[in-house]
C-alpha distance (Angstrom), angle and dihedral (degrees) to the residues before:
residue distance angle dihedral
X1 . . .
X2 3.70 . .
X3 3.70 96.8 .
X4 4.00 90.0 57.7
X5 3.28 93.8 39.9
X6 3.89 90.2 56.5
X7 3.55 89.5 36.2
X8 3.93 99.5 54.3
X9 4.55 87.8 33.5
X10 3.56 99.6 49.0
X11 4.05 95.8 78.6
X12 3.88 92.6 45.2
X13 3.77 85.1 51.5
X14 3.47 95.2 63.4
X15 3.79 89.0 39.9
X16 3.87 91.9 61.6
X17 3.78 87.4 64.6
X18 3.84 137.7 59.2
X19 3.79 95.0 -70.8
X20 4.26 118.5 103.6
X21 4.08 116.0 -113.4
X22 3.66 81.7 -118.0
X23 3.95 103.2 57.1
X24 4.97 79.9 31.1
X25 3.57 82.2 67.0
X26 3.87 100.3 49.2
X27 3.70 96.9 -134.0
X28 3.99 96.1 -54.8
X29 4.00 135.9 90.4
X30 3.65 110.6 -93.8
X31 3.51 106.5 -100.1
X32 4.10 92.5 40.5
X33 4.35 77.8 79.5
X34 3.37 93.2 72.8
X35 4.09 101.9 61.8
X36 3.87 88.7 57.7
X37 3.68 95.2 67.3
X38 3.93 101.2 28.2
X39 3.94 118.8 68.5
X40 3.78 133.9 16.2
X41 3.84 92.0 -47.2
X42 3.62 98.5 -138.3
X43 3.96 91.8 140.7
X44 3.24 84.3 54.9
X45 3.39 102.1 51.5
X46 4.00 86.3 43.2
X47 3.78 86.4 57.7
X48 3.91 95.4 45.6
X49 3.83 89.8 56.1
X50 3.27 98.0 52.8
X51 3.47 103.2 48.5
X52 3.91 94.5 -107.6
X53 4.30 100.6 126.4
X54 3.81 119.2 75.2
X55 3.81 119.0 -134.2
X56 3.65 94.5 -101.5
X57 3.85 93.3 68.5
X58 3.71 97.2 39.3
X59 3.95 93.3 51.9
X60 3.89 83.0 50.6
X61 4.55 92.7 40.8
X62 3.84 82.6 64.8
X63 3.39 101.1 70.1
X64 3.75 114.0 28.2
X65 3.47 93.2 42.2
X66 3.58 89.5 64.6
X67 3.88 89.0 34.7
X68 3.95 86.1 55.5
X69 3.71 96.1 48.0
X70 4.28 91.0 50.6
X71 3.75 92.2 48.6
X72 3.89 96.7 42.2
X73 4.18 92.7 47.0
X74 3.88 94.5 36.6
X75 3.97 87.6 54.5
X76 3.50 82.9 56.5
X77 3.42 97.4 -116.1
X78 3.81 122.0 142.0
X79 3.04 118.1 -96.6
X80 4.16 136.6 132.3
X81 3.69 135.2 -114.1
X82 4.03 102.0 -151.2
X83 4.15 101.4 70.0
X84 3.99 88.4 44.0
X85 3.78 88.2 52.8
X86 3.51 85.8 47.0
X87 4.05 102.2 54.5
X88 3.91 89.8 38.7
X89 3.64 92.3 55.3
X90 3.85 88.7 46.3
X91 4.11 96.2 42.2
X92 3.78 90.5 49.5
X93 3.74 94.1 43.2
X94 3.93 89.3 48.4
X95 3.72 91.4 52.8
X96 3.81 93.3 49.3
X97 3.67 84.6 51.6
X98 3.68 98.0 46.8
X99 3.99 89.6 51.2
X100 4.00 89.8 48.3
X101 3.78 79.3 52.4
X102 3.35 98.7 53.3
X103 4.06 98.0 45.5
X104 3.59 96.0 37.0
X105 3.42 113.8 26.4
X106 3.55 124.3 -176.8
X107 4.07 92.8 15.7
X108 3.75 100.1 86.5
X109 3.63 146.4 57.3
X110 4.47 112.2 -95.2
X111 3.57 127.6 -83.7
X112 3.96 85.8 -94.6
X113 3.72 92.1 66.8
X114 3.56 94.9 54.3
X115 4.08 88.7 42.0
X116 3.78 87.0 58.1
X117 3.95 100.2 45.2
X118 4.24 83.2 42.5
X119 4.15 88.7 57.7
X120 4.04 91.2 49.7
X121 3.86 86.3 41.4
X122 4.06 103.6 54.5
X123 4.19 93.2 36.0
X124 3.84 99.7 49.5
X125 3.70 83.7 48.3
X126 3.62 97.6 48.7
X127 3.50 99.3 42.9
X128 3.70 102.4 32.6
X129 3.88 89.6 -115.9
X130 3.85 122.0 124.7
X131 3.57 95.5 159.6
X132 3.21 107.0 43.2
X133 4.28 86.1 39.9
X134 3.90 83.5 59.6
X135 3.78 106.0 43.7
X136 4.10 90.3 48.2
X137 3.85 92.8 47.9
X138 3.87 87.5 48.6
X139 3.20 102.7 48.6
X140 4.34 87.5 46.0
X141 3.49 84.5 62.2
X142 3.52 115.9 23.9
X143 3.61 103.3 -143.2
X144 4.16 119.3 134.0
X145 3.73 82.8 -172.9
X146 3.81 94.6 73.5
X147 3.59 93.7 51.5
X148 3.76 95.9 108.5
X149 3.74 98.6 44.5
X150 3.49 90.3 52.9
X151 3.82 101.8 52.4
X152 3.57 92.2 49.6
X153 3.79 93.4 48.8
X154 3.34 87.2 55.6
X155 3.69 105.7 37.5
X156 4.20 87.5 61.5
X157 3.80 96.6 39.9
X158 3.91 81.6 53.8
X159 3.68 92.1 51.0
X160 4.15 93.3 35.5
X161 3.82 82.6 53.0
X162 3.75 101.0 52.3
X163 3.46 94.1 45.7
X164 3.67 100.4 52.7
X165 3.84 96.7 34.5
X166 4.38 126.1 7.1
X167 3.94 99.5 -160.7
X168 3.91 114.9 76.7
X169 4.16 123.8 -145.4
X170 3.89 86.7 -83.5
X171 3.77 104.4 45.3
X172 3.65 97.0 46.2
X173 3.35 109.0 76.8
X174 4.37 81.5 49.6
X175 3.95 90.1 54.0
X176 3.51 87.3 51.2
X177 3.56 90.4 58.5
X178 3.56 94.8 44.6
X179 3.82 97.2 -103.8
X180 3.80 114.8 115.6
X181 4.05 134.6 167.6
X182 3.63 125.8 -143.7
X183 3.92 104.4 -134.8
X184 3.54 85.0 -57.2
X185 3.54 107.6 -48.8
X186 3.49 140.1 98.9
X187 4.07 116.9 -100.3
X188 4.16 111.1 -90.4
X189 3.87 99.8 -111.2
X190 3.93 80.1 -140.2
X191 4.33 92.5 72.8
X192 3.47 86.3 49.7
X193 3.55 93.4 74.1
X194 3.32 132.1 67.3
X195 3.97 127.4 -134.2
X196 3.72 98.0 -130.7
X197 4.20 83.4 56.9
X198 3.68 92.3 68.0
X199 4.11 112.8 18.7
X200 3.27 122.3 110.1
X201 3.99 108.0 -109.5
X202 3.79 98.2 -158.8
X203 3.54 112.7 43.9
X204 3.57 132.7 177.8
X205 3.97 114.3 -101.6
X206 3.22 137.6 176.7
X207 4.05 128.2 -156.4
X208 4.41 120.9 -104.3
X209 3.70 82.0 -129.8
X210 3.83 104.0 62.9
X211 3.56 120.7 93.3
X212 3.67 117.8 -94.7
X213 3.86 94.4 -132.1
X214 3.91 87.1 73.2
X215 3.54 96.1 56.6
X216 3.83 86.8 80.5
X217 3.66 88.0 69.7
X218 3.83 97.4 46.4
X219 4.14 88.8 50.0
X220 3.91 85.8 49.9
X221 3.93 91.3 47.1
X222 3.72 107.9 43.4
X223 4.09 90.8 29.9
X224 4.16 82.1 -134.7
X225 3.79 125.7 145.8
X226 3.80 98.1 -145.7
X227 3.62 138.9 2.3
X228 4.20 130.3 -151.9
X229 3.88 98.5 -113.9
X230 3.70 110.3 -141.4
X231 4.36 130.5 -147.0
X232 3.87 109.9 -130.6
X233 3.83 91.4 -96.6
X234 3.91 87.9 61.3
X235 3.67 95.4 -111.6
X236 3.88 112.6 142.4
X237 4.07 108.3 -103.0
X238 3.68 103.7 168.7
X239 3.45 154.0 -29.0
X240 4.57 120.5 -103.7
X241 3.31 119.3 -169.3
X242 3.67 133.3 176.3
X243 3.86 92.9 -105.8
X244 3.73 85.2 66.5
X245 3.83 97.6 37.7
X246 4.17 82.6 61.1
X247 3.86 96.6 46.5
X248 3.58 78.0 53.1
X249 3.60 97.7 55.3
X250 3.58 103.2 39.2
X251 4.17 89.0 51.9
X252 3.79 116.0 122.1
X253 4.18 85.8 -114.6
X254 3.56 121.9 71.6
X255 3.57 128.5 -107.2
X256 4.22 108.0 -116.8
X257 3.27 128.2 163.7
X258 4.07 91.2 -88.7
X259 3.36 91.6 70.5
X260 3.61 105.8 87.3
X261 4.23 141.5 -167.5
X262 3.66 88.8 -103.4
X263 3.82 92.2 55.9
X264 3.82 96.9 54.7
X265 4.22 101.0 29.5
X266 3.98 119.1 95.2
X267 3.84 108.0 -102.9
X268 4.02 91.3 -161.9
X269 3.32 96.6 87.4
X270 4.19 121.2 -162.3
X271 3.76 108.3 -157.3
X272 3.69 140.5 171.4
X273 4.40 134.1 -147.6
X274 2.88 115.0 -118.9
X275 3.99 94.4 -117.3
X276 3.55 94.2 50.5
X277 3.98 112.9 108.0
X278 4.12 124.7 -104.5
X279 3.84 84.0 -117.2
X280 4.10 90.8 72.8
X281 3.65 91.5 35.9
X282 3.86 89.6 61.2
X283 3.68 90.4 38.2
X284 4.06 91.5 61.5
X285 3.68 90.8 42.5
X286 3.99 96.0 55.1
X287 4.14 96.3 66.2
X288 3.60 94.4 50.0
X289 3.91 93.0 31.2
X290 4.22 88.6 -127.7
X291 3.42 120.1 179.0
X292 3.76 91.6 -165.6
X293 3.67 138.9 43.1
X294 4.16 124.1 -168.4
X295 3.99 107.1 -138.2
X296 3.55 103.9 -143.1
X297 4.05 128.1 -170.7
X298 3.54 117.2 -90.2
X299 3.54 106.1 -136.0
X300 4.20 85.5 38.4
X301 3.84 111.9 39.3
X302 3.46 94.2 -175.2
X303 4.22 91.8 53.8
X304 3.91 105.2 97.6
X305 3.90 111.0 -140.4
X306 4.11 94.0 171.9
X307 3.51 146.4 -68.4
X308 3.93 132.8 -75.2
X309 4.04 115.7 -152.6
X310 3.79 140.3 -180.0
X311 3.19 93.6 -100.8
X312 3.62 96.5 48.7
X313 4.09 89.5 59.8
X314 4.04 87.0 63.7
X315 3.84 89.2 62.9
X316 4.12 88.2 44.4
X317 3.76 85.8 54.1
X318 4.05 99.6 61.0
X319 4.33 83.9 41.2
X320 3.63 89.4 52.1
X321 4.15 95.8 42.7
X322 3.69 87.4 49.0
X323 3.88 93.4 40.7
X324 3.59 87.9 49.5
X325 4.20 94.6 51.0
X326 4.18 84.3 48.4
X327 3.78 92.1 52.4
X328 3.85 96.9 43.3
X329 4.03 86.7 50.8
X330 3.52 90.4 51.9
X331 3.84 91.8 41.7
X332 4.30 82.6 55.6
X333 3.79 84.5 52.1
X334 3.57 102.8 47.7
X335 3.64 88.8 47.4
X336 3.53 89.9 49.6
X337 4.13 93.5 68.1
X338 3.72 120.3 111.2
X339 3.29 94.9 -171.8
X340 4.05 114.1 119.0
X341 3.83 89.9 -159.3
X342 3.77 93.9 68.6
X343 3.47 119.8 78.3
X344 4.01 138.6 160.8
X345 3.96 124.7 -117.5
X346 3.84 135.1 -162.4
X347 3.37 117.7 -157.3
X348 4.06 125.3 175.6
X349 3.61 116.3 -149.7
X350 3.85 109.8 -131.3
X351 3.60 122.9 -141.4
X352 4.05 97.1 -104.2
X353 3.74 93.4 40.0
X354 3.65 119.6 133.8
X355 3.75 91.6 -131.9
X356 4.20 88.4 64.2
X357 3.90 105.5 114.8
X358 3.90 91.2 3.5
X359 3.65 120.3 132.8
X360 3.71 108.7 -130.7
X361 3.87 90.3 -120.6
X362 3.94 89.4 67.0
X363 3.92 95.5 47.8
X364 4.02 114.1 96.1
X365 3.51 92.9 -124.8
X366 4.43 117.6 171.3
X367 3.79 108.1 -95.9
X368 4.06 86.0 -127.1
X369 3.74 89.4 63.5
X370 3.92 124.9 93.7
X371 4.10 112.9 -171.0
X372 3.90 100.5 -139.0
X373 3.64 102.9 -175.3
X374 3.56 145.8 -17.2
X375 3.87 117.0 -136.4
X376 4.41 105.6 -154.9
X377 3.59 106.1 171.9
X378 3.74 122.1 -41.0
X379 4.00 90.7 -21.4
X380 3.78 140.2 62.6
X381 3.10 136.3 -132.0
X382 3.80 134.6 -156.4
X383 3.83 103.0 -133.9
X384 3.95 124.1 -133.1
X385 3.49 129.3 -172.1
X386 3.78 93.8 -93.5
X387 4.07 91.2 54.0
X388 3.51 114.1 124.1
X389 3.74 117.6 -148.4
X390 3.98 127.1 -125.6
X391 3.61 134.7 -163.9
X392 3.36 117.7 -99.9
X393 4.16 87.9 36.2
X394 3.68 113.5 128.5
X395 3.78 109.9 -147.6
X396 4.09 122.2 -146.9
X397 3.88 106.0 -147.3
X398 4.15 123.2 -170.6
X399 3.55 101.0 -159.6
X400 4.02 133.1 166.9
X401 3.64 106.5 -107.9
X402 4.64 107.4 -93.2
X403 4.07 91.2 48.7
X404 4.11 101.3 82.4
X405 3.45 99.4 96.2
X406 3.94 92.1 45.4
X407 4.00 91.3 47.1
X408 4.43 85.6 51.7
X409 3.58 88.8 47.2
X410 4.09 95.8 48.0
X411 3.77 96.3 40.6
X412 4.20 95.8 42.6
X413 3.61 107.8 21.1
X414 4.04 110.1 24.6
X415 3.49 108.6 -118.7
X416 4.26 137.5 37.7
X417 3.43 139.8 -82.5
X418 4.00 136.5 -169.7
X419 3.43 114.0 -72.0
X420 3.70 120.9 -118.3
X421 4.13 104.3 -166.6
């Protein structure tokens, strides 16, 4: 009812002002406005590509087609997403083109060109699909010389996209309901656990100033490959291992007691935080082929907090297998509400939030709110009360329906406001 209200009021709107009937009714009878928002809009699109719309009725195509599309899915009528894309790409495009027009004419390629590169544009963007934006444009119009136009359209309303918004037409409505895909693939148990799960929180150290001809006892003693060598004020310095106490050995000069840890341990130290997940602690150790990694504090670097090792990632392999089974059956139960009330929320943590370095505990979060997860990077976490947020972290809220605005306002400005649902 609203849609046709809008779609038969809209021209007598404009009438009512200072604009002519003629120029109200964008170049068309009256009732020829309504086809151009209701249905697929292929005619329309037809008509945008070759030139056939004026300016007046593409401005106006960008926003009620949209509008159309909203009201007509969130009625829950059927309805699809791809053909809308489609015609607002090509309206918008045509209007850019018609505006070039105008300014420059006679230096640029048609309205049509611009309609095409504006359909490629708005779908790869909306669903997160360059390729397949380009190919289907391209073969609509069957012209090789558009090839470049398109691709970059696409490639920066792909990029545009991300940036302002992660979840695409078709993986919304999942996030919503707590279900999300990661390009595809299943989540890496490995960035489901976190470093300070799995390190070892006393290691053995040894101090820069001993002399390297005792470390052959210390290898023999703790049966360890390497060892986080240590200044006298306890900050981390380096890291030995026995590679380098060998290199040592086998060197033309011999090994006195001048020659000291410091002299033969590897000053470019590769470390890990503690919060950061076993996935990027394996991924530093593959290019150097570590066995090792110091985890160092992150507000100190040079504070040693343990070591993470090889063999330490088997363990964080059966936690995250197991972690993984527990979140998938409480993904299956989540899913399985009915209730209308409860509903999921993302929420990224900007870089001058309040929340930053907050433990979860101290935030003033709604009592009917549940934090679910917390997405840092390319692994997830499962927050406690003790969690401290970061920036960048992207926070999965199950709330009862009324409590958005309060969740926004605990997780990026500190404290609530009135809510508005």
């Amino acid at each position: 009812l609203l849609l046709g209200g809008l779609a038969f009021l809209y021209p007598m709107v404009l009438g009512l002002g200072f604009v002519p009937l003629e120029e109200a009714q964008l170049g068309l009878p009256l009732i020829e406005n309504v086809p151009h928002v209701l249905g697929s809009g292929f005619p329309t699109i037809e008509a945008a590509l070759l030139g056939d719309l004026s300016f007046g009725l593409l401005l106006v195509l960008i926003f009620l087609k949209p509008l159309a599309t909203s009201f007509t899915l969130g009625s829950g009528n059927s309805g699809g997403v791809f053909a809308p894309a489609l015609l607002t790409g090509a309206v918008l495009g045509g209007a850019f083109g018609r505006a070039v027009e105008y300014f420059a004419p006679g230096m640029t390629a048609g309205p049509g060109a611009f309609a095409v590169v504006g359909m490629a544009a708005v779908f790869a963007g909306a669903a997160r699909a360059p390729f397949t934006a380009i190919l289907i444009v391209f073969e609509l119009t069957d012209d090789y010389r558009l090839i470049v136009p398109l691709m970059a359209g696409a490639i920066v309303s792909l990029i545009v996209a991300e940036r302002l918004h992660r979840e695409s037409i078709y993986t919304l409505k999942l996030a919503q309901r707590g279900i999300r895909f990661r390009r595809g693939r299943d989540v890496d148990v490995m960035d489901i656990v976190r470093v300070d799960e799995v390190m070892v929180r006393e290691p053995v150290t040894v101090p820069a100033n001993m002399p390297a001809a005792l470390l052959s006892d210390e290898f023999l003693r703790t049966g360890r490959h390497g060892f986080p060598v240590l200044q006298d004020d306890g900050d981390l310095f380096a890291m030995v291992s026995l590679d380098d106490f060998r290199r040592a050995m086998s060197g033309e000069q011999p090994v006195t007691d001048q020659l000291l840890v410091r002299d033969i341990a590897t000053n470019e130290v590769v470390s890990v935080f503690p919060d950061e997940s076993v996935g990027t602690a394996l991924r530093r150790m593959a290019p150097r082929d570590l066995s090792r990694l110091p985890v160092v504090a992150r507000d100190d670097p040079h504070r040693l907090l343990g070591v993470v090792r090889r063999n330490d990632i088997v363990q964080a392999d059966e936690v995250g297998a197991l972690r993984r089974e527990e979140a998938r059956y409480r993904t299956q139960q989540m899913r399985a509400v009915s209730d209308a009330r409860i509903k999921f929320l993302d929420v990224t943590i900007a870089p001058d939030s309040y929340a930053v370095q907050k433990a979860i505990a101290e935030l003033s979060l709604p009592r009917a709110s549940v934090l679910v997860s917390i997405r840092r990077g390319r692994g997830i976490l499962i927050p406690h009360g003790d969690t401290r947020l970061q920036a960048g972290d992207i926070v999965t809220v199950l709330y009862e329906r009324g409590h958005s605005q309060e969740i926004r306002a605990a997780l990026n400005e500190g404290s609530t406001i009135p809510d508005s649902e």
